[in-house]
PDBQT receptor file of N, H, CA, C and O in Angstrom, charges set to zero:
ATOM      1  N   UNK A   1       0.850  -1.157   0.000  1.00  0.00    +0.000 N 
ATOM      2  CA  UNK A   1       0.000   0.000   0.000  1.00  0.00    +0.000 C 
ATOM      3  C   UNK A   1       0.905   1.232   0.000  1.00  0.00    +0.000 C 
ATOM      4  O   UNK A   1       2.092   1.061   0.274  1.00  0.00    +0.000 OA
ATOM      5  N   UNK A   2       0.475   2.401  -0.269  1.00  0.00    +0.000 N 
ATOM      6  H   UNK A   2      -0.490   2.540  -0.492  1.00  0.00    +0.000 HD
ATOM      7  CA  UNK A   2       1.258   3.368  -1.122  1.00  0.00    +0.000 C 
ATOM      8  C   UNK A   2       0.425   4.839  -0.531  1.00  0.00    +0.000 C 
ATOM      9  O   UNK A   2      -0.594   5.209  -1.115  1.00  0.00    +0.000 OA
ATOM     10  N   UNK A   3       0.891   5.503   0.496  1.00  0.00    +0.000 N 
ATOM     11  H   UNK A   3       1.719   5.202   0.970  1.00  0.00    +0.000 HD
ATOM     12  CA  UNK A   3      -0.120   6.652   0.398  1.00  0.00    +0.000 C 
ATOM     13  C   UNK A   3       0.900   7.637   0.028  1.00  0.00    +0.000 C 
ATOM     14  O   UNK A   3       2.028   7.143   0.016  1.00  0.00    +0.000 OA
ATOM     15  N   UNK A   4       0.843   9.009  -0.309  1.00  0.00    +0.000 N 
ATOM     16  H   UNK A   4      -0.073   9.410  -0.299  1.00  0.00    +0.000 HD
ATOM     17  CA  UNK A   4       1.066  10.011  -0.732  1.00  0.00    +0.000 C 
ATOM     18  C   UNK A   4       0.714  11.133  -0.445  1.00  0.00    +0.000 C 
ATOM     19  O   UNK A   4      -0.384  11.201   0.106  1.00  0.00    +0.000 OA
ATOM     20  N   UNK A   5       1.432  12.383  -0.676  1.00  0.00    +0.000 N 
ATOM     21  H   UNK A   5       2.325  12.328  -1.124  1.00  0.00    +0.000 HD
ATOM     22  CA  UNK A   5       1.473  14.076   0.245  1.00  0.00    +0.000 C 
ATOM     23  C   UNK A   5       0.048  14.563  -0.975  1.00  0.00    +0.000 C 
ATOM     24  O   UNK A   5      -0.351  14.090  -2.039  1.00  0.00    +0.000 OA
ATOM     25  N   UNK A   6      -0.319  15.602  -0.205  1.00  0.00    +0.000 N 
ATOM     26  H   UNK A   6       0.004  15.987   0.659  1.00  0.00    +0.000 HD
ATOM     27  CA  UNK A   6      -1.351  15.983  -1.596  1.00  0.00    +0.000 C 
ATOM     28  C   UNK A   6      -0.326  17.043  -2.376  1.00  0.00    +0.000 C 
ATOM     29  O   UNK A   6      -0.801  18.115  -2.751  1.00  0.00    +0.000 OA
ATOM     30  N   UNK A   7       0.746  16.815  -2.564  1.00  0.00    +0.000 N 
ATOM     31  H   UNK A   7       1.131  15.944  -2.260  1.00  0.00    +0.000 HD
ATOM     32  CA  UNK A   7       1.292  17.074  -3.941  1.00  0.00    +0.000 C 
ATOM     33  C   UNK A   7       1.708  15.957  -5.075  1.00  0.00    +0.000 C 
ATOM     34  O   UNK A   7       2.046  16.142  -6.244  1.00  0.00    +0.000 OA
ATOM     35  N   UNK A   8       1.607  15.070  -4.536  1.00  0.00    +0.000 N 
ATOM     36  H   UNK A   8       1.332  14.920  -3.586  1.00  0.00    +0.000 HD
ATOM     37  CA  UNK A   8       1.382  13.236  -5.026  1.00  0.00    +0.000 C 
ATOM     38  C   UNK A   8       3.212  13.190  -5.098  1.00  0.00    +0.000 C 
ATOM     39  O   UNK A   8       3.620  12.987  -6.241  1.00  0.00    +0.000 OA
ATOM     40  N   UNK A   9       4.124  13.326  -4.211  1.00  0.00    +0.000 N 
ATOM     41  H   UNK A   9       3.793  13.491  -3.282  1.00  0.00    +0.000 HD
ATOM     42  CA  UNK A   9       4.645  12.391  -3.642  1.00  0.00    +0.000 C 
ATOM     43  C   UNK A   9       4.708  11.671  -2.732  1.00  0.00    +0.000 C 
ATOM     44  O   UNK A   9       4.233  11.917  -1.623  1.00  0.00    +0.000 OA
ATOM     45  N   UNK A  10       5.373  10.546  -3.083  1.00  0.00    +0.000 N 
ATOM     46  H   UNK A  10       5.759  10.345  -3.984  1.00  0.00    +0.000 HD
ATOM     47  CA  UNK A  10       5.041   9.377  -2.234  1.00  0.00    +0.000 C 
ATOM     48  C   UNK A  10       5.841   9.813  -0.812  1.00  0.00    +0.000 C 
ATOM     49  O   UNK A  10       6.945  10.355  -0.744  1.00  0.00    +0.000 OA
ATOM     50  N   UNK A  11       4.949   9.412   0.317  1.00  0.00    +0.000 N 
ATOM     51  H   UNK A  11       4.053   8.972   0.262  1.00  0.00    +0.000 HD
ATOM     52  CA  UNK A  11       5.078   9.174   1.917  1.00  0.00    +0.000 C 
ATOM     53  C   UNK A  11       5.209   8.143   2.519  1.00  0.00    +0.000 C 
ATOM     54  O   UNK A  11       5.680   8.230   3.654  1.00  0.00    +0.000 OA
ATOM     55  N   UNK A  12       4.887   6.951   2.049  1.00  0.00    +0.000 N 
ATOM     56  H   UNK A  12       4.505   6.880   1.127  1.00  0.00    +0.000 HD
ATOM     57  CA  UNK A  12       4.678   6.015   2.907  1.00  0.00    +0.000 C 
ATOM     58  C   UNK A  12       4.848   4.797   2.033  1.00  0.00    +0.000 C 
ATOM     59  O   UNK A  12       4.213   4.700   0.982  1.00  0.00    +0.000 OA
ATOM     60  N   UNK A  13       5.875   3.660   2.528  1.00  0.00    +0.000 N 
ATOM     61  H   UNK A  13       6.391   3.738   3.381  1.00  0.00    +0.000 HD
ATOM     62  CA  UNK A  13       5.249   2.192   1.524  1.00  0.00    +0.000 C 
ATOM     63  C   UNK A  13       4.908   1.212   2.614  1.00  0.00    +0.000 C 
ATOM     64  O   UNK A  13       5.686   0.716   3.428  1.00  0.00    +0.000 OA
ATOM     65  N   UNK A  14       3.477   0.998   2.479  1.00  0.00    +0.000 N 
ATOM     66  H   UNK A  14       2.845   1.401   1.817  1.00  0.00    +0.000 HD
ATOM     67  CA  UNK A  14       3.015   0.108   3.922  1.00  0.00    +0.000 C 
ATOM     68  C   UNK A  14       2.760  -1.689   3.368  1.00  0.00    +0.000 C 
ATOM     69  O   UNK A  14       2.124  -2.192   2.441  1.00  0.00    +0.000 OA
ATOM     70  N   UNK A  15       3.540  -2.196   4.373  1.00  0.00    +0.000 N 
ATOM     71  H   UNK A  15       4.057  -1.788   5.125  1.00  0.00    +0.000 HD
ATOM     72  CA  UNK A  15       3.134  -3.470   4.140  1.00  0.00    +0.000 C 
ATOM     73  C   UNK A  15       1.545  -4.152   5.158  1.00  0.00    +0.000 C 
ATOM     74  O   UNK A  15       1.282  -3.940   6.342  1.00  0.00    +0.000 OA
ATOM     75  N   UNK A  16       0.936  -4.788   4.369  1.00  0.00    +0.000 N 
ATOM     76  H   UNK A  16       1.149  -4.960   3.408  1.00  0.00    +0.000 HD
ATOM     77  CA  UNK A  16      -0.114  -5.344   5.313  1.00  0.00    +0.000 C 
ATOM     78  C   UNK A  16       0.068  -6.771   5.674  1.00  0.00    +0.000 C 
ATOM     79  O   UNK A  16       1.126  -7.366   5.465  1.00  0.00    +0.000 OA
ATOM     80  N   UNK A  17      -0.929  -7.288   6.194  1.00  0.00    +0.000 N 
ATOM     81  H   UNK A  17      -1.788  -6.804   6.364  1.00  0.00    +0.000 HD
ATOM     82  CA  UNK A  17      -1.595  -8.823   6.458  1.00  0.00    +0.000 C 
ATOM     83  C   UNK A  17      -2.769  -8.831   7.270  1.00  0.00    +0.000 C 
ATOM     84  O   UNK A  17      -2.928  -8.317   8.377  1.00  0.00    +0.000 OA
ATOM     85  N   UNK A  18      -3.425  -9.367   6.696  1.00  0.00    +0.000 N 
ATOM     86  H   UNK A  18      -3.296  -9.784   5.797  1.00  0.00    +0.000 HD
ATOM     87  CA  UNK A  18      -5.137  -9.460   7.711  1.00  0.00    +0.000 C 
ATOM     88  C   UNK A  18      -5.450  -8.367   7.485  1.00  0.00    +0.000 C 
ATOM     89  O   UNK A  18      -6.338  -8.244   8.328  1.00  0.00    +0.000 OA
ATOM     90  N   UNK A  19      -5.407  -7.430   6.974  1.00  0.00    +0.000 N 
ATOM     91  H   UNK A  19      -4.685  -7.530   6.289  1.00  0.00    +0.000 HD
ATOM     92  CA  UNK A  19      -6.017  -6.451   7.547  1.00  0.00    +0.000 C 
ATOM     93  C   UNK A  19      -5.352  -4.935   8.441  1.00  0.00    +0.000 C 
ATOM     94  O   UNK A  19      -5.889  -3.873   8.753  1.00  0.00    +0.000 OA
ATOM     95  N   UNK A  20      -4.157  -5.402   8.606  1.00  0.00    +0.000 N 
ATOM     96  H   UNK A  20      -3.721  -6.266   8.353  1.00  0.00    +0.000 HD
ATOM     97  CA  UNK A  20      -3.181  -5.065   9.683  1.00  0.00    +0.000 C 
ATOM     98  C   UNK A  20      -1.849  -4.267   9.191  1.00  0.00    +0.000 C 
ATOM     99  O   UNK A  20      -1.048  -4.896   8.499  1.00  0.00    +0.000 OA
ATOM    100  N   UNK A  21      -1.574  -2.887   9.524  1.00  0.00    +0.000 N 
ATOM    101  H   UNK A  21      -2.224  -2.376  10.086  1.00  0.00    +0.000 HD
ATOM    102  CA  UNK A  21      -0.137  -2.890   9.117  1.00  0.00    +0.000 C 
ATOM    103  C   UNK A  21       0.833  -3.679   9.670  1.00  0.00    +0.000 C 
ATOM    104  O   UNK A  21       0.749  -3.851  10.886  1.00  0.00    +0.000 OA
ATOM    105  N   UNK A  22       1.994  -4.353   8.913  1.00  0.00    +0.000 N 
ATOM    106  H   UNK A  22       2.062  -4.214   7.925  1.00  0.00    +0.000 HD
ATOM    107  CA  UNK A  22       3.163  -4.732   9.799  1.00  0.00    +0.000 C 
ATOM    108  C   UNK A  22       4.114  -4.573   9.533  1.00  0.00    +0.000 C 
ATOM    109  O   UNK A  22       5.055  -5.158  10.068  1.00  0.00    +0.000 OA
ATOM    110  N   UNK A  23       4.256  -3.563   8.433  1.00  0.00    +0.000 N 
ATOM    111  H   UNK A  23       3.491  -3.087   7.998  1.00  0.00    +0.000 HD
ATOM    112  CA  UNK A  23       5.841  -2.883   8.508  1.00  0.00    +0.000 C 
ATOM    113  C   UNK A  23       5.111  -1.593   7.489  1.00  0.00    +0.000 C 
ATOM    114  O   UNK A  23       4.099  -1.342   6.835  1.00  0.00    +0.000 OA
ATOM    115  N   UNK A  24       6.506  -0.988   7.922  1.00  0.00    +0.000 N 
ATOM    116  H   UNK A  24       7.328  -1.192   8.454  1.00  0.00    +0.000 HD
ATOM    117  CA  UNK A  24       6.120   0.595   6.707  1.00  0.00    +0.000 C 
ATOM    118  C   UNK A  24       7.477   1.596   6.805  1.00  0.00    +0.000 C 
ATOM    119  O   UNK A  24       8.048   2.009   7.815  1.00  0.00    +0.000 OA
ATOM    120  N   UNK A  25       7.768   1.821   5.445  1.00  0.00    +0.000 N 
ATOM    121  H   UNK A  25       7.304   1.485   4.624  1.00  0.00    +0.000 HD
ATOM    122  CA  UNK A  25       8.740   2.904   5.692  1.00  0.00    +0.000 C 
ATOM    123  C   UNK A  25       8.382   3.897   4.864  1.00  0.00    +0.000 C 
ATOM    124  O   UNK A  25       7.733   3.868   3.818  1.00  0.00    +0.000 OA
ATOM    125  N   UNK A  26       9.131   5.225   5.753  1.00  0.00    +0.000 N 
ATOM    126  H   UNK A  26       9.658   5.249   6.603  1.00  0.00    +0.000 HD
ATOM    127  CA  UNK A  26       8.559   6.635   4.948  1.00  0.00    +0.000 C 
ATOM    128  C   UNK A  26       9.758   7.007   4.056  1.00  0.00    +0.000 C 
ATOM    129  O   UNK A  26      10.939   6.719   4.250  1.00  0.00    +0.000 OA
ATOM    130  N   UNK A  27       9.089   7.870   2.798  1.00  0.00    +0.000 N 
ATOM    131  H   UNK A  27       8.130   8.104   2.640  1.00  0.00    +0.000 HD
ATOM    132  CA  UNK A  27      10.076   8.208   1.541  1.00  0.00    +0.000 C 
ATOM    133  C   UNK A  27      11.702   8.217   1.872  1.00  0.00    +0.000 C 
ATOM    134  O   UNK A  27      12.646   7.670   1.301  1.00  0.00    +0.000 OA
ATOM    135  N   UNK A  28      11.632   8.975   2.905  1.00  0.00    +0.000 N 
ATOM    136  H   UNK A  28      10.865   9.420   3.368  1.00  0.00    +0.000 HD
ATOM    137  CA  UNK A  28      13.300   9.396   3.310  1.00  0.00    +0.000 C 
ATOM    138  C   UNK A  28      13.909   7.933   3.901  1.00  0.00    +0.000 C 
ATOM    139  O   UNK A  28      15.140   7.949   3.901  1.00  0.00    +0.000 OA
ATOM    140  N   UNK A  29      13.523   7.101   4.233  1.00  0.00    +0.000 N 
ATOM    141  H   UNK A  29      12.524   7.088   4.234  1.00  0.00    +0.000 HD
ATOM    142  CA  UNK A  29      13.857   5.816   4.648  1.00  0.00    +0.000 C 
ATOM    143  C   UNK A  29      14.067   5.210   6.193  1.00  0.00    +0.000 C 
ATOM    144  O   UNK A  29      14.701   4.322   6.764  1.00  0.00    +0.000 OA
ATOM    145  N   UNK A  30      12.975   6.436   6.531  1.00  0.00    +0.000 N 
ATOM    146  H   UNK A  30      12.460   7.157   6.067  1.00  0.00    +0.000 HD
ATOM    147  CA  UNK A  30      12.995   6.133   8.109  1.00  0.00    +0.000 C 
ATOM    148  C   UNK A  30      11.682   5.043   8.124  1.00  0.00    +0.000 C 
ATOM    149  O   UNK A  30      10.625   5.033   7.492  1.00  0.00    +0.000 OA
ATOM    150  N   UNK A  31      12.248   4.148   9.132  1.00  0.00    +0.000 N 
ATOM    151  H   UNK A  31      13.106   4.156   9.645  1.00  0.00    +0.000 HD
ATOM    152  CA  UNK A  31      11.113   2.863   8.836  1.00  0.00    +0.000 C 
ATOM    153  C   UNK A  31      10.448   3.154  10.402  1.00  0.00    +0.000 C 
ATOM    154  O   UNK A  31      11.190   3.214  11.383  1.00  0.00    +0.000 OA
ATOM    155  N   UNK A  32       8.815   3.344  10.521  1.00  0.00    +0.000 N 
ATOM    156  H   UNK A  32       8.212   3.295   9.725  1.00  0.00    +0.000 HD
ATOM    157  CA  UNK A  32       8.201   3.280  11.573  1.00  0.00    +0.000 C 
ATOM    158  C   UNK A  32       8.261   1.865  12.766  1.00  0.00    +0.000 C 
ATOM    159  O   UNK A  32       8.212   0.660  12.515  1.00  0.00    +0.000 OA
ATOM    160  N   UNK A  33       8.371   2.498  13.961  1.00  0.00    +0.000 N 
ATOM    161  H   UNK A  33       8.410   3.476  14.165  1.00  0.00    +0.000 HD
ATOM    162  CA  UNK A  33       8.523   1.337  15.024  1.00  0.00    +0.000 C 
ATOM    163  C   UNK A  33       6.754   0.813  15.260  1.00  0.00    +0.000 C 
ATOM    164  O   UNK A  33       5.640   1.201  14.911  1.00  0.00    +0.000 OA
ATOM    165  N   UNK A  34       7.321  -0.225  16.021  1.00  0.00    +0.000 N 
ATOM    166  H   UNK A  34       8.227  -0.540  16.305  1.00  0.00    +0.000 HD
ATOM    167  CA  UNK A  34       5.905  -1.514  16.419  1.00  0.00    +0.000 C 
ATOM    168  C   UNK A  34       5.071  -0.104  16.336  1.00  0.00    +0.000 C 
ATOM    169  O   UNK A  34       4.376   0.442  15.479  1.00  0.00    +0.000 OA
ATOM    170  N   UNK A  35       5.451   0.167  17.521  1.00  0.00    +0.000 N 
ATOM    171  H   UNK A  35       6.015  -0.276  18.217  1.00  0.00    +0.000 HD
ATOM    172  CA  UNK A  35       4.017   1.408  18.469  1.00  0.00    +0.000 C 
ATOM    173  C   UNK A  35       3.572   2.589  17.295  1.00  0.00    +0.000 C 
ATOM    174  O   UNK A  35       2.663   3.395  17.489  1.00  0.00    +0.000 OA
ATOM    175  N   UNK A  36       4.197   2.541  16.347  1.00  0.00    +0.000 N 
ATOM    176  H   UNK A  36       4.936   1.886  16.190  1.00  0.00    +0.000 HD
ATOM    177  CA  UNK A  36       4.077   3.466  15.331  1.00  0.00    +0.000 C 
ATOM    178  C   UNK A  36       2.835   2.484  14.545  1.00  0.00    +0.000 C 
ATOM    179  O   UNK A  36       1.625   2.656  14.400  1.00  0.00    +0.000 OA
ATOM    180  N   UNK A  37       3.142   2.127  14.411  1.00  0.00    +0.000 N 
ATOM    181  H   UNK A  37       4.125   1.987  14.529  1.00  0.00    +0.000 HD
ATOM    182  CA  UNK A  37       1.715   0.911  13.444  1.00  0.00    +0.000 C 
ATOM    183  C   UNK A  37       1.190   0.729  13.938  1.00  0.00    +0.000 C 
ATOM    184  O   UNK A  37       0.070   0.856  13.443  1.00  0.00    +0.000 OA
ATOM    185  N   UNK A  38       1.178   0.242  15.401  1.00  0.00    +0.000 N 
ATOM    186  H   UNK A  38       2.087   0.138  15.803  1.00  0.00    +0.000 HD
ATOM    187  CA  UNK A  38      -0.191  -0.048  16.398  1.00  0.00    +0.000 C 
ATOM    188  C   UNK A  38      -0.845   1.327  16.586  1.00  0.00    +0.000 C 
ATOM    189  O   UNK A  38      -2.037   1.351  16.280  1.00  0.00    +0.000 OA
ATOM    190  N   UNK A  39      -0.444   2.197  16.919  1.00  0.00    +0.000 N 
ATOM    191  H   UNK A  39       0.524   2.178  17.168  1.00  0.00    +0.000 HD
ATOM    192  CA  UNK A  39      -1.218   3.603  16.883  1.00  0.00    +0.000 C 
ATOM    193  C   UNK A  39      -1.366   3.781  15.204  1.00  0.00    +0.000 C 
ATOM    194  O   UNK A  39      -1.564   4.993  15.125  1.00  0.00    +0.000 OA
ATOM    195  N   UNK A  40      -1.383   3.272  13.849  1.00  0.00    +0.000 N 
ATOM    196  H   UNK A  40      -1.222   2.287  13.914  1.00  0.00    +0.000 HD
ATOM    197  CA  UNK A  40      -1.950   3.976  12.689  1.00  0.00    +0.000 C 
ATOM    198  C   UNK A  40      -3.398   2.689  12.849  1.00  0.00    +0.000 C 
ATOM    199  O   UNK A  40      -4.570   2.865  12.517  1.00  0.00    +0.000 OA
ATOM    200  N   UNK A  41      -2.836   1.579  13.396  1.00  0.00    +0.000 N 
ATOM    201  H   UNK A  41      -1.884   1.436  13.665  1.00  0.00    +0.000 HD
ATOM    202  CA  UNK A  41      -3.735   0.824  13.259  1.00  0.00    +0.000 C 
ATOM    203  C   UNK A  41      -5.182   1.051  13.620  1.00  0.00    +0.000 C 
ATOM    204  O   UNK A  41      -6.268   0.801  13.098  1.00  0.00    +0.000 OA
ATOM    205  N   UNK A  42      -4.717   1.673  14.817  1.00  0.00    +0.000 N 
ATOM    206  H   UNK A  42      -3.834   1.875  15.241  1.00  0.00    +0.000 HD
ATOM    207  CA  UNK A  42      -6.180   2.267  15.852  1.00  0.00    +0.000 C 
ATOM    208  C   UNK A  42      -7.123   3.313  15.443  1.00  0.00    +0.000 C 
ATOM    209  O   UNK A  42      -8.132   3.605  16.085  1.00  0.00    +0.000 OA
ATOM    210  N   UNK A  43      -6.627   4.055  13.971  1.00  0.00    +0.000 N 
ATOM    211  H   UNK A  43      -5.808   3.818  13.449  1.00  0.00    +0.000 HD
ATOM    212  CA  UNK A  43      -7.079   5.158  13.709  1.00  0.00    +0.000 C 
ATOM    213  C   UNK A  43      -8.373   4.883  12.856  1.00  0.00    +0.000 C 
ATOM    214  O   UNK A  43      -8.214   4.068  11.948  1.00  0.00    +0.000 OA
ATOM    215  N   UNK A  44      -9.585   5.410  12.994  1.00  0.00    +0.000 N 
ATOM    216  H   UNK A  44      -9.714   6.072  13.732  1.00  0.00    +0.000 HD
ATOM    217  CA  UNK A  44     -10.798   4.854  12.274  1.00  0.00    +0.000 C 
ATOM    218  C   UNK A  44     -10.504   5.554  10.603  1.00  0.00    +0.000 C 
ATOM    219  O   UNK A  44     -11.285   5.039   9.803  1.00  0.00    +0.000 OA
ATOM    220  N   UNK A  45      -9.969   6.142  10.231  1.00  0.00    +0.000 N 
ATOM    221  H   UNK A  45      -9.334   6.560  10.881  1.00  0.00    +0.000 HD
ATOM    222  CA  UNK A  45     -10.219   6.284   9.010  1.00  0.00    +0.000 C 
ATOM    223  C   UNK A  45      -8.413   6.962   7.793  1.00  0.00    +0.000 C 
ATOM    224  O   UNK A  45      -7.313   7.409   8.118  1.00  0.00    +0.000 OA
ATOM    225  N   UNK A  46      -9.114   6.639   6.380  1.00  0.00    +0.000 N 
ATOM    226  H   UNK A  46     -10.008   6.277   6.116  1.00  0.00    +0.000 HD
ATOM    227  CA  UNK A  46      -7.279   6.788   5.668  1.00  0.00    +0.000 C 
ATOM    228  C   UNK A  46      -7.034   8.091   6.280  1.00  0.00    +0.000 C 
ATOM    229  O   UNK A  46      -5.954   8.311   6.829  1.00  0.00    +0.000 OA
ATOM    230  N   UNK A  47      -8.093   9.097   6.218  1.00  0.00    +0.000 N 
ATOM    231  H   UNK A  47      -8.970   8.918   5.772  1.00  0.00    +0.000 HD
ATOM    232  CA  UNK A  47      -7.519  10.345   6.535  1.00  0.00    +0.000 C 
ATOM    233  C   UNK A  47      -6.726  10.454   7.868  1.00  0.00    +0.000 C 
ATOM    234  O   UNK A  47      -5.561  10.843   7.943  1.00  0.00    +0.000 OA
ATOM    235  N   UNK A  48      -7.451  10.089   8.840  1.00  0.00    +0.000 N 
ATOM    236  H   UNK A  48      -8.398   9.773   8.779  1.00  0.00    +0.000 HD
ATOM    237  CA  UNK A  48      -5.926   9.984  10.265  1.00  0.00    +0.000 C 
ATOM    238  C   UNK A  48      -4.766   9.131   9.956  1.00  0.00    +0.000 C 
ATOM    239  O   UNK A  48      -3.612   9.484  10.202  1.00  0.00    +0.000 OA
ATOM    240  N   UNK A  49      -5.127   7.830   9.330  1.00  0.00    +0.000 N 
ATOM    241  H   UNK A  49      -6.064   7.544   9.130  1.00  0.00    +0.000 HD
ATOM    242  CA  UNK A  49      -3.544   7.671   9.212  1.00  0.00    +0.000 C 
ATOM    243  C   UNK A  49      -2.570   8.346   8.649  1.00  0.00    +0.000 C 
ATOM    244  O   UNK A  49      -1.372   8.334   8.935  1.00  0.00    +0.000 OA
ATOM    245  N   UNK A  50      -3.453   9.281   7.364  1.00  0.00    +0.000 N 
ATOM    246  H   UNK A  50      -4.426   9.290   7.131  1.00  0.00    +0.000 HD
ATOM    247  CA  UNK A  50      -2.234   9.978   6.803  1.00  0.00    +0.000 C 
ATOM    248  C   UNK A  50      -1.658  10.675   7.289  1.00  0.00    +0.000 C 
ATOM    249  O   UNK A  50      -0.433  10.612   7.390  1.00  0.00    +0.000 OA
ATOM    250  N   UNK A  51      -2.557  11.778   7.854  1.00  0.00    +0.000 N 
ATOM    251  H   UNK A  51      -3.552  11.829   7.772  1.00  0.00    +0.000 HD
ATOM    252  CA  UNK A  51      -2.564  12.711   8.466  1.00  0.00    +0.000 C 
ATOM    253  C   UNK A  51      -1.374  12.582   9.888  1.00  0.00    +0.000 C 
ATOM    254  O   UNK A  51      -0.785  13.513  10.438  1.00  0.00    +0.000 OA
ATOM    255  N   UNK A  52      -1.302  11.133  10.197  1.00  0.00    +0.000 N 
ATOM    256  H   UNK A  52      -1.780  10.377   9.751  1.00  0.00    +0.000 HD
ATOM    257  CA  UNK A  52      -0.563  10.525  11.863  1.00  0.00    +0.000 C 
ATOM    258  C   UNK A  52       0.536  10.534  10.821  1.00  0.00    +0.000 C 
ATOM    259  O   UNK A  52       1.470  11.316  11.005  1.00  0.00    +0.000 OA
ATOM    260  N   UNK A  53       0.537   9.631   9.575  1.00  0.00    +0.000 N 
ATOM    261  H   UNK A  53      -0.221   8.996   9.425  1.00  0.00    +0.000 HD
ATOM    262  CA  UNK A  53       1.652   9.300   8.804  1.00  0.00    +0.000 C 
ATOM    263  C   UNK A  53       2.651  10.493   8.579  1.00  0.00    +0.000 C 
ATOM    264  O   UNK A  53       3.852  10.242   8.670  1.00  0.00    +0.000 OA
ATOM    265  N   UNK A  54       2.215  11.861   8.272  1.00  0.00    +0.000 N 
ATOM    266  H   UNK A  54       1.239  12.065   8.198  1.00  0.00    +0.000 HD
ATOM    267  CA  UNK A  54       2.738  12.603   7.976  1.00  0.00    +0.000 C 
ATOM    268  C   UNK A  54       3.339  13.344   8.930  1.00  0.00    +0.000 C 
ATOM    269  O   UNK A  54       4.337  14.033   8.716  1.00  0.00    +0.000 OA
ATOM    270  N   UNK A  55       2.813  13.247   9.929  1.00  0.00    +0.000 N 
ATOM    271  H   UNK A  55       2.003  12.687  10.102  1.00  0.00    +0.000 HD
ATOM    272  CA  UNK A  55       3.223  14.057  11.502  1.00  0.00    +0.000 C 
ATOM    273  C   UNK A  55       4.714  13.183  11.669  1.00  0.00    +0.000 C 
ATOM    274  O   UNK A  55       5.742  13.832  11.862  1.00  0.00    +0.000 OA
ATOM    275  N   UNK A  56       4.777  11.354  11.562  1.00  0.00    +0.000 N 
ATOM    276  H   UNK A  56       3.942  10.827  11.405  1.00  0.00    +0.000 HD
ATOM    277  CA  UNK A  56       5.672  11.257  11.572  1.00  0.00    +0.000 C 
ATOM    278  C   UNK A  56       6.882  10.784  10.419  1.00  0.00    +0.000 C 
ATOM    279  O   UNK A  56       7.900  10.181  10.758  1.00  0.00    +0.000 OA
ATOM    280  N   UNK A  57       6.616  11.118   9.214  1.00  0.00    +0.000 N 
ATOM    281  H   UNK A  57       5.789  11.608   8.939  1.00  0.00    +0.000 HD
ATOM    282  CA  UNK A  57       7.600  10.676   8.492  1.00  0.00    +0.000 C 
ATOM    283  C   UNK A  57       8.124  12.181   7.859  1.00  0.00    +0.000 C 
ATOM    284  O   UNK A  57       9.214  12.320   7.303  1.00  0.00    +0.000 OA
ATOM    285  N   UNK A  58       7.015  13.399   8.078  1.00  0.00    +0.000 N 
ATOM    286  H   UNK A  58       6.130  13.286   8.529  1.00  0.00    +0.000 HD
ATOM    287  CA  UNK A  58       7.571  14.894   7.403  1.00  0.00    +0.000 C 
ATOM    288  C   UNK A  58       8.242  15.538   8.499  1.00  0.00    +0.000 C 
ATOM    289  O   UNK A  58       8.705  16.651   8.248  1.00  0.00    +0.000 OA
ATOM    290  N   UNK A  59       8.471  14.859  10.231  1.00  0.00    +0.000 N 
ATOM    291  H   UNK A  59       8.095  13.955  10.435  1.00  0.00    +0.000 HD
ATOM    292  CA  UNK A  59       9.148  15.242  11.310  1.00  0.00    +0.000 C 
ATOM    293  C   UNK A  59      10.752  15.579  10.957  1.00  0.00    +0.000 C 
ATOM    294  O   UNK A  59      11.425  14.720  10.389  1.00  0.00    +0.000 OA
ATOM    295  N   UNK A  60      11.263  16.729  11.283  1.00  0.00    +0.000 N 
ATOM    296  H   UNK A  60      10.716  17.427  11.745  1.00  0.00    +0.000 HD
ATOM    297  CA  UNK A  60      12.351  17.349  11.291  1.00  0.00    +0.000 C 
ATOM    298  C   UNK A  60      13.570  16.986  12.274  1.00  0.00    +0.000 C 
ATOM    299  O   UNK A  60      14.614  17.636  12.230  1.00  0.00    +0.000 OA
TER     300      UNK A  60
């Protein structure tokens, strides 16, 4: 899975299973920890994950 900035570069390459993220790394090649996926997991909709996604992969 593949989300993207709304300038359509890519942010995120997420791996799934079940249903579930279980790995993901952001463009720059920082790869999110467990607690990082368990908190996108929890989020009811794409827009918070991106939105979580971007808080942490556009972090300075």
């Amino acid at each position: 899975m593949r989300f993207y900035t709304e300038d359509k570069k890519l942010l995120t390459l997420i791996k799934t299973q079940g249903g579930k993220f279980i790995s993901a790394k952001c463009f720059n090649d920082k790869a999110l920890t467990n607690k990082d996926l368990e908190e996108t997991d929890k989020l009811k909709s794409i827009s918070q994950a991106i939105k979580y996604l971007q808080e942490i992969c556009l972090k300075k």
